[in-house]
C-alpha positions, -999 to 999 in steps of 0.1 A, spaced: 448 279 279 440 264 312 470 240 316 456 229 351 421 221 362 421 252 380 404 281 367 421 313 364 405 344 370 415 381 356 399 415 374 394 438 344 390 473 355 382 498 325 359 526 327 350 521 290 315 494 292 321 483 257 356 477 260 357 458 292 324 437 274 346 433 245 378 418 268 357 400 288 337 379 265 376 375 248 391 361 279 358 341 287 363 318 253 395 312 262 387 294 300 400 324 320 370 337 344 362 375 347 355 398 371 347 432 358 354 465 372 342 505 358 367 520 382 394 517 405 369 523 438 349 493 423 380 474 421 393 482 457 359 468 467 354 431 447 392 427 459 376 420 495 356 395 479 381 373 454 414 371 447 424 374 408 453 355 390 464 389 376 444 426 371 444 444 342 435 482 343 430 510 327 455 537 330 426 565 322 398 568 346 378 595 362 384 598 402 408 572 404 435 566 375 451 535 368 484 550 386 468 559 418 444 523 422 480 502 421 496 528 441 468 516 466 475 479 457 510 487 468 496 495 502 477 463 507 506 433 511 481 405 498 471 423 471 504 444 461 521 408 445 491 402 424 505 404 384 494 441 376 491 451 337 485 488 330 461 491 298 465 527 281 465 540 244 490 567 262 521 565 249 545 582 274 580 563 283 582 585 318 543 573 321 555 532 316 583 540 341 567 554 369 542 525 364 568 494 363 583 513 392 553 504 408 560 464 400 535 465 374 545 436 352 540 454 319 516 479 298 495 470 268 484 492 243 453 497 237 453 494 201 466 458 202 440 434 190 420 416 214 431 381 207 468 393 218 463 409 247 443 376 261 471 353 246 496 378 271 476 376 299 472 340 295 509 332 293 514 360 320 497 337 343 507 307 331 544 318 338 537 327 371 522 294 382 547 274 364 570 299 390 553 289 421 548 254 413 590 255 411 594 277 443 570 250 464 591 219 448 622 235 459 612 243 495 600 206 495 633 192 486 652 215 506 627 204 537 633 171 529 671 172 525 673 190 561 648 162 573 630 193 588 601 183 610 576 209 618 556 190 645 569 164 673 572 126 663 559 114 695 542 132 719 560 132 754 546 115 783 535 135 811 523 121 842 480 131 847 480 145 811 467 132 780 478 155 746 470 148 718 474 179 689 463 180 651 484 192 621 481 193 582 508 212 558 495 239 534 496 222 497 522 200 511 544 228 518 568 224 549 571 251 578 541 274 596 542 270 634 568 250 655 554 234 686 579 232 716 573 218 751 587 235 776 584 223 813 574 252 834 576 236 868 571 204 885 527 206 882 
């Protein structure tokens, strides 16, 4: 369900081989790459190597639970706001709680049938693109309305100087760094 031509990616983490297999090759039919994890520690470890469009996790796990690898998530601030799904046959309403506390965006059963839980992921991360595609569009309108200008026009003249200076916008977003020119003294 790739609406874009860019290719999602899901971090599975799931101390359960089979399982994670099963998911995988699910998620895989569907467009949606996969990166597979056994435990959190793995997990902490391909994060310094790719950046997921959402993780899905196990809540049971030896060493490291489900609860205690977002709890480290929340630590990181590039990867804390990366869509979190807890993954648990656990049913325990203090256990969800403590776990949405922890911004997770929702828990899925384990129990639910495969096909589901890709079709949630997939809108999951369709919903939150279709959300940043509408935050960047705003901030371009608003940037536009203001007439904001991030870099100079023209470049000043100054006397035994030549300056010259390079910019491009992220995605076509406005704002990053201002440039000023402040006189210092008369050299």
């Amino acid at each position: 369900m790739a609406m874009n031509m860019q290719v999602n990616t899901i971090l599975l983490v799931d101390d359960n081989q089979l399982f994670l297999k099963m998911l995988s090759q699910a998620f895989k039919k569907t467009g949606i790459e996969c990166v597979t994890a056994e435990s959190g520690k793995d997990a902490l470890e391909i994060l310094n190597l790719t950046f997921p469009d959402a993780i899905l996790s196990d809540y049971e796990m030896p060493d490291m639970n489900g609860m205690e690898f977002r709890q480290q998530l929340m630590t990181n601030d590039t990867l804390k706001d990366i869509p979190f799904i807890f993954l648990t046959s656990i049913i325990d309403n203090d256990l969800m709680v403590k776990g949405l506390n922890l911004q997770a965006v929702d828990y899925v059963n384990k129990d639910t049938p495969v096909n589901v839980i890709v079709s949630k992921i997939n809108n999951l991360i369709y919903t939150v693109q279709k959300q940043q595609e509408l935050s960047k569009s705003e901030l371009k309108k608003a940037a536009e309305a203001l007439n904001v200008k991030s870099i100079p026009t023209k470049t000043p003249d100054i006397d035994g100087f030549e300056i010259a200076f390079w910019h491009r916008s992220y995605q076509d977003i406005p704002g990053g760094d201002f440039i000023d020119f402040i006189q210092a003294n008369d050299r």
